[in-house]
N, CA, C and O atoms as CSV, one atom per row, in Angstrom:
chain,resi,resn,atom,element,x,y,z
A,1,UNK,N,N,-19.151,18.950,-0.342
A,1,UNK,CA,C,-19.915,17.925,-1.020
A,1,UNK,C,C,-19.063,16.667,-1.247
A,1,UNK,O,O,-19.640,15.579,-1.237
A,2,UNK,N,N,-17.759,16.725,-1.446
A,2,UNK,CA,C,-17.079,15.939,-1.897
A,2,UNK,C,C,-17.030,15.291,-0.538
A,2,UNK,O,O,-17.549,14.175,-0.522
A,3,UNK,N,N,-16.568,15.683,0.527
A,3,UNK,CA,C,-16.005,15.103,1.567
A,3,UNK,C,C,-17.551,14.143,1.712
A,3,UNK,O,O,-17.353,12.944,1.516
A,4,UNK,N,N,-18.455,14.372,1.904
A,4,UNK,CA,C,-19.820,14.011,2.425
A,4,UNK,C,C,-19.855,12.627,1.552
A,4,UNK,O,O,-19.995,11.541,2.114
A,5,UNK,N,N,-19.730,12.738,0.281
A,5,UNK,CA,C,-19.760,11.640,-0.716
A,5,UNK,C,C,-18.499,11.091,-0.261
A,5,UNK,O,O,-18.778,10.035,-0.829
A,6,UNK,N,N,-17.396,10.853,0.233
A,6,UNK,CA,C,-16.331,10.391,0.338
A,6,UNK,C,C,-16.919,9.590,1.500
A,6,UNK,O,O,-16.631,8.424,1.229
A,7,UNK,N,N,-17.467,9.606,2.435
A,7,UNK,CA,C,-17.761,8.943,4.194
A,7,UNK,C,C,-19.009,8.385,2.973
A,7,UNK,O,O,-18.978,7.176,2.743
A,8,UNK,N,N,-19.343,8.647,2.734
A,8,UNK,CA,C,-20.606,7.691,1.836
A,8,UNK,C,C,-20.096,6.426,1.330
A,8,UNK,O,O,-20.396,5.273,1.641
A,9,UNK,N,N,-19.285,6.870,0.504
A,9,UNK,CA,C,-18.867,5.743,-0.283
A,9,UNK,C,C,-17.444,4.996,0.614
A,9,UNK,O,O,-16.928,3.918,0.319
A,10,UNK,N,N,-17.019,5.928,1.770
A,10,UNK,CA,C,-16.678,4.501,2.715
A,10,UNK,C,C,-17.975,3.582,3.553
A,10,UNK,O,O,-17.933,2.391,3.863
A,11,UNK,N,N,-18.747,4.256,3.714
A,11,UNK,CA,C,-19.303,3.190,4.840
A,11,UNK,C,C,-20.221,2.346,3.809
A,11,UNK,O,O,-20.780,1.316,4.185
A,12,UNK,N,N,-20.354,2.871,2.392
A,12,UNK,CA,C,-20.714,1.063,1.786
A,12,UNK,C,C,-19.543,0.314,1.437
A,12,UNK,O,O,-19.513,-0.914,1.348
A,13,UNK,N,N,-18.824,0.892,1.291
A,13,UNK,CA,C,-17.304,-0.160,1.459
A,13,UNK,C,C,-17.718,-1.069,2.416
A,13,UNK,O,O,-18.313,-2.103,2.115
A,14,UNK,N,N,-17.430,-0.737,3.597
A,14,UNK,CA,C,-17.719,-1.176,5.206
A,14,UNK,C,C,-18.844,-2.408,4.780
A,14,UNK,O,O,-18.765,-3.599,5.078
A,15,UNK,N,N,-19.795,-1.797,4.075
A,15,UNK,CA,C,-21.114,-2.561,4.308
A,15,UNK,C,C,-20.959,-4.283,3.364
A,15,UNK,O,O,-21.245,-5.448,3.641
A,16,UNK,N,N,-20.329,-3.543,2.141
A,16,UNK,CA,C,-20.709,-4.588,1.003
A,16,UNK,C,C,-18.852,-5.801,1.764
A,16,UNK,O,O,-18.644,-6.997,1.557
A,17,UNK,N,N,-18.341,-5.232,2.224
A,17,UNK,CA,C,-17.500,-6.292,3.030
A,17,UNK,C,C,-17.993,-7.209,3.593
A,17,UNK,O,O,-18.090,-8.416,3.369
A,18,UNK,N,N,-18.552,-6.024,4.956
A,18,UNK,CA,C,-19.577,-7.458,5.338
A,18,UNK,C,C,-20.442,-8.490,4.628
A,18,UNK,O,O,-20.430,-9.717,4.732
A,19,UNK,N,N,-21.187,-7.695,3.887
A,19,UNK,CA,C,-22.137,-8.466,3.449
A,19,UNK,C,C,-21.358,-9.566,2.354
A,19,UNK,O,O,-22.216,-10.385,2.685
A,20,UNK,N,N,-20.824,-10.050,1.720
A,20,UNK,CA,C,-19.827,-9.984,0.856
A,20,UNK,C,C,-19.401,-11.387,2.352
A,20,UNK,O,O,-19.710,-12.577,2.411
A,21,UNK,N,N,-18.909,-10.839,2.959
A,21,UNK,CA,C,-18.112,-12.132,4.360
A,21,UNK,C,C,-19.434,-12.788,5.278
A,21,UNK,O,O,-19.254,-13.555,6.224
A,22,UNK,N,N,-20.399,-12.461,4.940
A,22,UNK,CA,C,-21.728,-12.701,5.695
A,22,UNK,C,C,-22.136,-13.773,4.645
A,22,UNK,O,O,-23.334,-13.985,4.834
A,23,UNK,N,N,-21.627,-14.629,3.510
A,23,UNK,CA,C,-22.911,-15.236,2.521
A,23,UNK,C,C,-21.942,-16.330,2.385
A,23,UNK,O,O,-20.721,-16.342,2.540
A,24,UNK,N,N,-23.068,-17.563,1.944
A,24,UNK,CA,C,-22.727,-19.078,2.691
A,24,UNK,C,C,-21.055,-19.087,1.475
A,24,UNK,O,O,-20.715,-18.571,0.411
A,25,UNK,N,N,-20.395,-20.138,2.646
A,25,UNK,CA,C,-19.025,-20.037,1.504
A,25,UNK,C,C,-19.620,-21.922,0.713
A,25,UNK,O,O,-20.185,-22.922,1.154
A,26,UNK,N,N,-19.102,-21.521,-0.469
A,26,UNK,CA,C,-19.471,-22.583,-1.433
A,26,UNK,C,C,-18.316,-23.895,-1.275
A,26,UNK,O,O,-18.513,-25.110,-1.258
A,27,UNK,N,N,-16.897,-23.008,-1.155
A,27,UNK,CA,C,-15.749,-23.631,-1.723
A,27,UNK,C,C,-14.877,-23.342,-0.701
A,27,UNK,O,O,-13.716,-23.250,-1.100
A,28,UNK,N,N,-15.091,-23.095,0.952
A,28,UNK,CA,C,-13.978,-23.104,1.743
A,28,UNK,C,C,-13.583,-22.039,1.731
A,28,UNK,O,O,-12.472,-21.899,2.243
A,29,UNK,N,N,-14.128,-21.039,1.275
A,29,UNK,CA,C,-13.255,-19.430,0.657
A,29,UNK,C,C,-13.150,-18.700,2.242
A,29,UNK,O,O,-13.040,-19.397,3.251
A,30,UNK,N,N,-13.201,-17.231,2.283
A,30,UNK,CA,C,-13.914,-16.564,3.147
A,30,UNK,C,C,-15.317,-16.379,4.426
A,30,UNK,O,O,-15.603,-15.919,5.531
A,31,UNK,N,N,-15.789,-17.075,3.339
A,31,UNK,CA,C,-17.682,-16.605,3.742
A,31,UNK,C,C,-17.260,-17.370,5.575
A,31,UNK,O,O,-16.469,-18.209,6.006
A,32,UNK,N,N,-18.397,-16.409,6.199
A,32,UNK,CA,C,-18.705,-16.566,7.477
A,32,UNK,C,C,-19.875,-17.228,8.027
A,32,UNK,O,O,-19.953,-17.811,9.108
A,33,UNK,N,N,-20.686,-17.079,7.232
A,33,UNK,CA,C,-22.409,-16.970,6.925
A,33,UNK,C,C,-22.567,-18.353,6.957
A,33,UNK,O,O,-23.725,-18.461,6.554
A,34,UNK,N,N,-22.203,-19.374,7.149
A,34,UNK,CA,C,-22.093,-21.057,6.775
A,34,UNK,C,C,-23.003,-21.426,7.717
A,34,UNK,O,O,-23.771,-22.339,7.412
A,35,UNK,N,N,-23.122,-20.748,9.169
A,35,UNK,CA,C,-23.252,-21.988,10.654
A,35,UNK,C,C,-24.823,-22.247,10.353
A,35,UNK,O,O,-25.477,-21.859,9.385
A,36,UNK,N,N,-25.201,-22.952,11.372
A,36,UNK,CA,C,-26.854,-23.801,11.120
A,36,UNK,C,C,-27.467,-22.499,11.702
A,36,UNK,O,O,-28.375,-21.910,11.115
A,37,UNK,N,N,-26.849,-21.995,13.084
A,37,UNK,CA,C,-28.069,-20.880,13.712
A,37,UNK,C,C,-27.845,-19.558,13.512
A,37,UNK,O,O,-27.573,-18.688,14.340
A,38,UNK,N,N,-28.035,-19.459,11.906
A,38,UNK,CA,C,-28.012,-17.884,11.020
A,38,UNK,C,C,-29.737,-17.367,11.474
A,38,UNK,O,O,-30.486,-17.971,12.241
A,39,UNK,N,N,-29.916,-16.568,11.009
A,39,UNK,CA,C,-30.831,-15.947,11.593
A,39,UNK,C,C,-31.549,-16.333,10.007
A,39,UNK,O,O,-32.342,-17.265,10.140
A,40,UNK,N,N,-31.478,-15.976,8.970
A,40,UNK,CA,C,-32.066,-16.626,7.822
A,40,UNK,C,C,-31.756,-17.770,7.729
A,40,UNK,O,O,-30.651,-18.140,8.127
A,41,UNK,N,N,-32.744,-18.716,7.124
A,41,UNK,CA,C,-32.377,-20.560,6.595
A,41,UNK,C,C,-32.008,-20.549,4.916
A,41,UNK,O,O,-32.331,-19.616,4.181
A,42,UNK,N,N,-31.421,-21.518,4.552
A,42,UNK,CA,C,-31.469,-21.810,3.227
A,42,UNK,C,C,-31.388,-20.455,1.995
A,42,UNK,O,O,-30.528,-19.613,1.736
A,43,UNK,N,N,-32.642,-20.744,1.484
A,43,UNK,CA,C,-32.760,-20.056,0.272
A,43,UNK,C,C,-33.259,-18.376,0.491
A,43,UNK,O,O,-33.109,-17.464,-0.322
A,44,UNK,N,N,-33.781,-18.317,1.619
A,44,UNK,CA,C,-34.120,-17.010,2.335
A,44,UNK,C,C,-32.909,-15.751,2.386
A,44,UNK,O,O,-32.822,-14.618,1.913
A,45,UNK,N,N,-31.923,-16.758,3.355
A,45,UNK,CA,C,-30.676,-16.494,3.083
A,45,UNK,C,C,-29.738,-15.878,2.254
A,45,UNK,O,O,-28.952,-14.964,2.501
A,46,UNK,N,N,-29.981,-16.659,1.001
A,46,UNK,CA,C,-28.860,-16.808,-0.268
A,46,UNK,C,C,-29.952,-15.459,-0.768
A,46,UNK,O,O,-29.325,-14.434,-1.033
A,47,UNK,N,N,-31.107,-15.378,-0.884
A,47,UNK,CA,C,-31.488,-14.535,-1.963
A,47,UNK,C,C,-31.568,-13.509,-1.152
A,47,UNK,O,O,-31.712,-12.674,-2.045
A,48,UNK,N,N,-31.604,-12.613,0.233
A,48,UNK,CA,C,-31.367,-11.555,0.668
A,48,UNK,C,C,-30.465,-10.829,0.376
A,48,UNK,O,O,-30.561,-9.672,-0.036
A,49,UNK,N,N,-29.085,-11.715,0.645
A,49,UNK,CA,C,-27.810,-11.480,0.710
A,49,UNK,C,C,-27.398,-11.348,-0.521
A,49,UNK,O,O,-26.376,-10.667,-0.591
A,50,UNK,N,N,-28.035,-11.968,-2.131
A,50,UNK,CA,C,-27.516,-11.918,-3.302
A,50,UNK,C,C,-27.689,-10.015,-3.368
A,50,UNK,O,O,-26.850,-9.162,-3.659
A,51,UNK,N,N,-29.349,-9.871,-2.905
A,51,UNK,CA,C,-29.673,-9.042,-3.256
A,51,UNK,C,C,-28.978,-7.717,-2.682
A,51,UNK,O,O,-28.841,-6.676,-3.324
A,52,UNK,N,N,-28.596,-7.916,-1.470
A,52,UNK,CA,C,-28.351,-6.691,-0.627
A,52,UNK,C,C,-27.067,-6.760,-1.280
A,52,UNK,O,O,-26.592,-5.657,-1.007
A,53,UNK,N,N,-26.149,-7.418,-2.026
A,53,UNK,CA,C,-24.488,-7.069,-2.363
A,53,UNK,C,C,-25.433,-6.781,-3.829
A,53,UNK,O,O,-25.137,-5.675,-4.281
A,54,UNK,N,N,-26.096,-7.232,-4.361
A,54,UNK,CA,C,-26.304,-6.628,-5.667
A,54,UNK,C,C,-27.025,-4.736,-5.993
A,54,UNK,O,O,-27.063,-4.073,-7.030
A,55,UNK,N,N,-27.445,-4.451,-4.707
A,55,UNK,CA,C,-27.505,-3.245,-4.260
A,55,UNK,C,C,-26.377,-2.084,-4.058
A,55,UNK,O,O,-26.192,-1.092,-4.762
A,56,UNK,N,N,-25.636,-2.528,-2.817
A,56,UNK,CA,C,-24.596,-2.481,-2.941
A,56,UNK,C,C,-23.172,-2.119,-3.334
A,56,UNK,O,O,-22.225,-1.421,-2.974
A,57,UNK,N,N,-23.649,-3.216,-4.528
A,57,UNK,CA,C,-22.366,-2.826,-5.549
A,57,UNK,C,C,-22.866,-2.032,-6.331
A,57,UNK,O,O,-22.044,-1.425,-7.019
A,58,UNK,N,N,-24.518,-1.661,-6.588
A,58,UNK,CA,C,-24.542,-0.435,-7.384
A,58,UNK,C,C,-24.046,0.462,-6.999
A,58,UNK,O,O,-23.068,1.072,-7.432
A,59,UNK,N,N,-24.863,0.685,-5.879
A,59,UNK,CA,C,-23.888,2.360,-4.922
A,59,UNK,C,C,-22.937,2.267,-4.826
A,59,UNK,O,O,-22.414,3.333,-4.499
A,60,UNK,N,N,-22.085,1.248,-4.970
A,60,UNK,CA,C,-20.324,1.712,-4.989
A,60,UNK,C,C,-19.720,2.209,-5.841
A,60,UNK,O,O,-18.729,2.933,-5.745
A,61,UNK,N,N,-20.567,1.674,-7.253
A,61,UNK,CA,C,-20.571,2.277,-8.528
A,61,UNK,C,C,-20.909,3.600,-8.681
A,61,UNK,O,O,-20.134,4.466,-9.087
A,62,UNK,N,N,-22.136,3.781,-8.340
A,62,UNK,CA,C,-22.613,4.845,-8.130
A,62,UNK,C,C,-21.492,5.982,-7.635
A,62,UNK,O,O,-20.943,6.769,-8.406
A,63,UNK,N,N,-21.227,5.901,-5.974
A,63,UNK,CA,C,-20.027,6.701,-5.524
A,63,UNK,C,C,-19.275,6.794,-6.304
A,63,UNK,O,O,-19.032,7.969,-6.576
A,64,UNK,N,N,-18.602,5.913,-6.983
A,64,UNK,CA,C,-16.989,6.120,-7.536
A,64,UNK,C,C,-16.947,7.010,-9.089
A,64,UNK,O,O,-16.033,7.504,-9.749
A,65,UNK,N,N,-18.108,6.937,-9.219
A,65,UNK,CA,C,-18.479,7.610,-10.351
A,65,UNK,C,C,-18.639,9.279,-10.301
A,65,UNK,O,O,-18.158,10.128,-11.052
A,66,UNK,N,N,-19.443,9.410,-9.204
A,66,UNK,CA,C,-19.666,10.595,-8.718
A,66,UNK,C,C,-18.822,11.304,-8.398
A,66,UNK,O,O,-18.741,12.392,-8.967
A,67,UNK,N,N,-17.647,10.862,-7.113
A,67,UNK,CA,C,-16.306,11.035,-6.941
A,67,UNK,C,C,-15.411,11.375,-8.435
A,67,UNK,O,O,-14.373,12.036,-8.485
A,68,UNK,N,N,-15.989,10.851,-9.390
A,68,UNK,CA,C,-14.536,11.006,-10.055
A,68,UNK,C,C,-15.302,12.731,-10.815
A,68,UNK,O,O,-14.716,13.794,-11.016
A,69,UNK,N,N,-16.568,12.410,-11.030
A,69,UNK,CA,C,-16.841,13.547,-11.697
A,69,UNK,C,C,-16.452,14.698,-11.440
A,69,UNK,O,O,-16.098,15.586,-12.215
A,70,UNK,N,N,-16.573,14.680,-9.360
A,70,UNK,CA,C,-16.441,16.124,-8.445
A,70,UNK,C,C,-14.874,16.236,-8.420
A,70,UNK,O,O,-14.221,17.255,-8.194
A,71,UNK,N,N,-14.389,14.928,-8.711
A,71,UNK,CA,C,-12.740,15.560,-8.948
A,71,UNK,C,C,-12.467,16.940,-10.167
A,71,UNK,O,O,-11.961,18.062,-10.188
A,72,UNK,N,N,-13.208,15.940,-11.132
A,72,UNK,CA,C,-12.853,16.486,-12.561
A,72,UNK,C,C,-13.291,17.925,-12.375
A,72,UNK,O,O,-12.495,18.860,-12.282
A,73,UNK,N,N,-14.400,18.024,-12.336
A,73,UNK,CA,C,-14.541,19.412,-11.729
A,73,UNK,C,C,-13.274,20.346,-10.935
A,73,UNK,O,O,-12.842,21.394,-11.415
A,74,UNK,N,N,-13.007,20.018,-10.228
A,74,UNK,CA,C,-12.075,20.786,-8.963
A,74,UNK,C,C,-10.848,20.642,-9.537
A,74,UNK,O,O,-10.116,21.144,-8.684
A,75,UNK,N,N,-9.690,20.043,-11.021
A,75,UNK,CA,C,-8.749,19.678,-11.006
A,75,UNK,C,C,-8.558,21.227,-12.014
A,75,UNK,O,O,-9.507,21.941,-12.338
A,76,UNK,N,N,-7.075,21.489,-12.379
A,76,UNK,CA,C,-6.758,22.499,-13.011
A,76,UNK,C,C,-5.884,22.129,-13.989
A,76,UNK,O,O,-5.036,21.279,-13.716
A,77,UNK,N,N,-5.948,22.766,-15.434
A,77,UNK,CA,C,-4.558,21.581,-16.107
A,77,UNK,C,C,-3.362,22.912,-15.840
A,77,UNK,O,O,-3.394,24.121,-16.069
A,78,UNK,N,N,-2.255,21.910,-15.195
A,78,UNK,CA,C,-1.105,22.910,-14.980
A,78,UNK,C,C,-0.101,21.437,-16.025
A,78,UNK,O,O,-0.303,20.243,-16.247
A,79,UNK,N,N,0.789,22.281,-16.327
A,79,UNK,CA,C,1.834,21.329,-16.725
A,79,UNK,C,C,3.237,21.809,-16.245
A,79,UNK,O,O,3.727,22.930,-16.105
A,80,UNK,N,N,3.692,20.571,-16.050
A,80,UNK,CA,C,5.156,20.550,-15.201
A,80,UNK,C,C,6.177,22.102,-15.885
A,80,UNK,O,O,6.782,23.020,-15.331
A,81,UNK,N,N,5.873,21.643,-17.606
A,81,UNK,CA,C,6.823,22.611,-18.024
A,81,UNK,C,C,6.328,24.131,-18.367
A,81,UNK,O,O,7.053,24.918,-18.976
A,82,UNK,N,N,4.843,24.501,-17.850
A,82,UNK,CA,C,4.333,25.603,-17.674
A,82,UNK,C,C,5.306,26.519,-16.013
A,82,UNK,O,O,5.718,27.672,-15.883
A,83,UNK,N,N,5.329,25.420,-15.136
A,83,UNK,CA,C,5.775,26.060,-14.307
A,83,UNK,C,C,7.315,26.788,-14.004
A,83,UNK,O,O,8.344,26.340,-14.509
A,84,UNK,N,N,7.294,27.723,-13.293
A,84,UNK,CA,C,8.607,28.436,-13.384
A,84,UNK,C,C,9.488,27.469,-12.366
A,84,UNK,O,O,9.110,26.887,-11.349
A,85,UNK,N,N,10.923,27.502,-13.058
A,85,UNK,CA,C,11.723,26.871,-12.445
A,85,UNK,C,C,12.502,27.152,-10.836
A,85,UNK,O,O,12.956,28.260,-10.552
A,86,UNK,N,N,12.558,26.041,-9.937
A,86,UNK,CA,C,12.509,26.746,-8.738
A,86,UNK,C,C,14.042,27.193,-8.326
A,86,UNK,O,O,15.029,26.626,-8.794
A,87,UNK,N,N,14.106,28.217,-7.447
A,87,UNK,CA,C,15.531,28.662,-7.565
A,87,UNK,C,C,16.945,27.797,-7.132
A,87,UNK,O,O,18.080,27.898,-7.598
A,88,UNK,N,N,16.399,26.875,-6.018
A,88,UNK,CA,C,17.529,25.741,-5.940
A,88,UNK,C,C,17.031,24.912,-5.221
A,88,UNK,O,O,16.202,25.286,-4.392
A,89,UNK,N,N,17.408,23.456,-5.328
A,89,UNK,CA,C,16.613,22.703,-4.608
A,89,UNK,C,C,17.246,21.787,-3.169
A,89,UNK,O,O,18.351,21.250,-3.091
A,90,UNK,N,N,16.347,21.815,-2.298
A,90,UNK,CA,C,16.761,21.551,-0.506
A,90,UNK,C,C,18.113,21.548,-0.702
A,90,UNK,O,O,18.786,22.565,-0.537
A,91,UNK,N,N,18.722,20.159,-1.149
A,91,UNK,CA,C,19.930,20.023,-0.542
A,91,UNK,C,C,20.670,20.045,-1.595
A,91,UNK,O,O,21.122,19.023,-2.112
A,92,UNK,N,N,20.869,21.223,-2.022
A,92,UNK,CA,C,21.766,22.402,-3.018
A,92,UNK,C,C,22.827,23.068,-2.371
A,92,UNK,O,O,22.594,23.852,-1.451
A,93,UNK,N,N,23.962,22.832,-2.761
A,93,UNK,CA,C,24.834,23.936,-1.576
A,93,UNK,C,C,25.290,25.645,-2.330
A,93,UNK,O,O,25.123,26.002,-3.496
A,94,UNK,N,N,25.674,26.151,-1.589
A,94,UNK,CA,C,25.578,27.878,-1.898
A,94,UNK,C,C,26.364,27.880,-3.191
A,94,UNK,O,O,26.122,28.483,-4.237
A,95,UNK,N,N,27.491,26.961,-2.839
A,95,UNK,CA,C,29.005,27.331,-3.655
A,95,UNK,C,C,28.660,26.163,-5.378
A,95,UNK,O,O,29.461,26.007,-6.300
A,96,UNK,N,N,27.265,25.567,-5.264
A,96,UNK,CA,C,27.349,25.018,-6.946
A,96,UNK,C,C,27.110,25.779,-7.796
A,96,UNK,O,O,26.123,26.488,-7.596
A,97,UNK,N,N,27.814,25.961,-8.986
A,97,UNK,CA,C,27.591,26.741,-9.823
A,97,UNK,C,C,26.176,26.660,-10.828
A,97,UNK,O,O,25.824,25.611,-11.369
A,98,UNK,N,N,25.539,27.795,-10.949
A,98,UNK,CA,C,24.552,28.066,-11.898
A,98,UNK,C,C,24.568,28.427,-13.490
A,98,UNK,O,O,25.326,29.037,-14.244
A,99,UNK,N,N,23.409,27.771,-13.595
A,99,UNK,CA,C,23.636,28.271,-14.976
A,99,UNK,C,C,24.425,26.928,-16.270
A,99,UNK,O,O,24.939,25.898,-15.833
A,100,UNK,N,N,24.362,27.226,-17.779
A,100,UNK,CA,C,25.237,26.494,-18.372
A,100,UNK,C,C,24.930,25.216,-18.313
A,100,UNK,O,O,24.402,24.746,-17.306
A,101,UNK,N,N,25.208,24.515,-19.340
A,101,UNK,CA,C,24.888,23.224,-19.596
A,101,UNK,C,C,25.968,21.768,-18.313
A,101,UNK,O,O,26.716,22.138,-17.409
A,102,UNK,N,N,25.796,20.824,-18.530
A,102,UNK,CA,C,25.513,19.863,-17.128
A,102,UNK,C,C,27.394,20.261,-17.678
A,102,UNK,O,O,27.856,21.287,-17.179
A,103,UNK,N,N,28.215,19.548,-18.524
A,103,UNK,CA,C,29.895,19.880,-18.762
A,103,UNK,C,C,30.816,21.063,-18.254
A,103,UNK,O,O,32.008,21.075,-17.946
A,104,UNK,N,N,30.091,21.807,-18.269
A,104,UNK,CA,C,30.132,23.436,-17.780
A,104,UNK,C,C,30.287,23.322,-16.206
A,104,UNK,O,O,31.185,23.552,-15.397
A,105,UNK,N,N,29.297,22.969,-16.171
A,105,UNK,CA,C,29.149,22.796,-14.805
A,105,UNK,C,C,29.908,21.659,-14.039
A,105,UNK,O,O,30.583,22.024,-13.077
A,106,UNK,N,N,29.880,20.282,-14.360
A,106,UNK,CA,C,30.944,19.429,-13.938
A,106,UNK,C,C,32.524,20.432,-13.972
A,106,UNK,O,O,33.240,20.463,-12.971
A,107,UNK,N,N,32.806,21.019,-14.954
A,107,UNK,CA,C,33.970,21.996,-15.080
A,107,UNK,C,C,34.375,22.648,-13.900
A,107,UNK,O,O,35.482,22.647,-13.361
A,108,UNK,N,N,33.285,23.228,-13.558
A,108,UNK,CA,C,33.555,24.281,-12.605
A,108,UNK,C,C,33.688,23.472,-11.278
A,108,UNK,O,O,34.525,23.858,-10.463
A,109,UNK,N,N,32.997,22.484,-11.029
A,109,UNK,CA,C,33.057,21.583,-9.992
A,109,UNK,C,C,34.648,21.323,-9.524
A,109,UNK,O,O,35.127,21.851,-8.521
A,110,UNK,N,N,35.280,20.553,-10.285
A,110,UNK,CA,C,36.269,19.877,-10.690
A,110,UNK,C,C,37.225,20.873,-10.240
A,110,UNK,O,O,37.080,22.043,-10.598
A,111,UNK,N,N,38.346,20.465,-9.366
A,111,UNK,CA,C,39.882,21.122,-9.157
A,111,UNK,C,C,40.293,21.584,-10.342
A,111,UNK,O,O,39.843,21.013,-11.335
A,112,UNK,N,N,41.240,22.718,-10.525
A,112,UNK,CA,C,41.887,22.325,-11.692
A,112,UNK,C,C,43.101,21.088,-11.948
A,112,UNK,O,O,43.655,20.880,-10.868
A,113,UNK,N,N,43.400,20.630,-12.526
A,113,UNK,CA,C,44.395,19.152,-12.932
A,113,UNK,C,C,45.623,19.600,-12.751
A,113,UNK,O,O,46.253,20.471,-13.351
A,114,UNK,N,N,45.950,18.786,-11.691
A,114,UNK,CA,C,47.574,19.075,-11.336
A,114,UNK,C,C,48.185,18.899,-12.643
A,114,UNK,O,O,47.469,18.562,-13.585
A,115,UNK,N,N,49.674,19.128,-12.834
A,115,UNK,CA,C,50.861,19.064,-13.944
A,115,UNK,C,C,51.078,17.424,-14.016
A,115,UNK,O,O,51.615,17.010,-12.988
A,116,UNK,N,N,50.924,16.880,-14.530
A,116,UNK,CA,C,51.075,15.508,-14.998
A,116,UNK,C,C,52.659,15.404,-14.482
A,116,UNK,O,O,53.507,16.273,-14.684
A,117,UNK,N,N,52.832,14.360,-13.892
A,117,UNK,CA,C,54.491,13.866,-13.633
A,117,UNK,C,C,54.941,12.979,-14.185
A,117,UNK,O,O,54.685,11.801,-14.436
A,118,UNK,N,N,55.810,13.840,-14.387
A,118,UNK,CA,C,56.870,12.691,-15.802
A,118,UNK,C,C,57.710,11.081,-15.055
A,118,UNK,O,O,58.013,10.614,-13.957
A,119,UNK,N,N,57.791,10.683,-16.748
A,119,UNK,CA,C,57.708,9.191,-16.281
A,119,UNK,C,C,59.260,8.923,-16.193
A,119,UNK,O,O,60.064,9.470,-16.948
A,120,UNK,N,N,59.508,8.283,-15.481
A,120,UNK,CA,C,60.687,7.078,-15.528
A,120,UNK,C,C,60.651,6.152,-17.288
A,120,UNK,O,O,59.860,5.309,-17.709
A,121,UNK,N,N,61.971,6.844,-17.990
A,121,UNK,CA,C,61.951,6.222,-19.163
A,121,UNK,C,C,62.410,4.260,-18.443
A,121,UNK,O,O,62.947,3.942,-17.382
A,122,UNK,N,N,61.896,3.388,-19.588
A,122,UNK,CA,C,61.691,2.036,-18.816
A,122,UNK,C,C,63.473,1.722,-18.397
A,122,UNK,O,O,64.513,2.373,-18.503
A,123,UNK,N,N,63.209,0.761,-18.036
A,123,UNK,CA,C,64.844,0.154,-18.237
A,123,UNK,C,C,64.529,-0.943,-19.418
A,123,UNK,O,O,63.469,-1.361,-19.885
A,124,UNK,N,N,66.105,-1.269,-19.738
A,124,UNK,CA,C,66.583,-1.984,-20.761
A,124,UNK,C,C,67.634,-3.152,-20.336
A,124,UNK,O,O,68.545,-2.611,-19.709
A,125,UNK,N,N,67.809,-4.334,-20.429
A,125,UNK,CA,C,68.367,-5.417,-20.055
A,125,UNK,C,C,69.403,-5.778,-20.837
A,125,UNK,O,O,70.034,-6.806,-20.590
């Protein structure tokens, strides 16, 4: 059902475009619909075309409405922190340590620290 309403509410997409690029331009905009040998004249014209996008845009309304309902329907509430945690992620290597808070873990990462080397007491002049 959903899919069926989905090709619906594209091909008035499709439609109210055209129609929408089909109506006289006032101000230089878009519109296509301007030339002398339109197939409607004048006011014939303007009030078809008001009407057929004022149609139109109901059913688009219409669709998007409908669409959202058949979502709501079909959706499930999961939450991120309902789900179980996954065991390691893609590019995880074998040898990182698990477990323990993020310090712990930097710890284990980490070489142990060479012996600090002693200093050259300064010179004196």
């Amino acid at each position: 059902m959903q899919t069926v309403l989905i090709v619906v509410h594209m091909l008035i997409v499709v439609a109210l475009i055209v129609t929408i690029l089909l109506q006289r331009s006032e101000g230089g905009a878009l519109g296509i619909g301007g030339g002398s040998g339109s197939f409607f004249t004048g006011r014939g014209q303007a009030s078809a075309l008001t009407r057929a996008t004022a149609i139109l845009a109901f059913l688009f309304f219409t669709t998007s409405l409908g669409l959202t309902i058949l979502a709501s329907y079909t959706r499930t509430n999961t939450s991120v922190f309902e789900q179980p945690a996954s065991t390691a992620p893609a590019g995880e290597t074998k040898g990182a340590p698990q477990g323990g808070n993020l310090m712990d873990q930097l710890k284990k990462l980490d070489p142990a620290p060479a012996a600090p080397e002693p200093q050259a007491p300064p010179r004196s002049q």
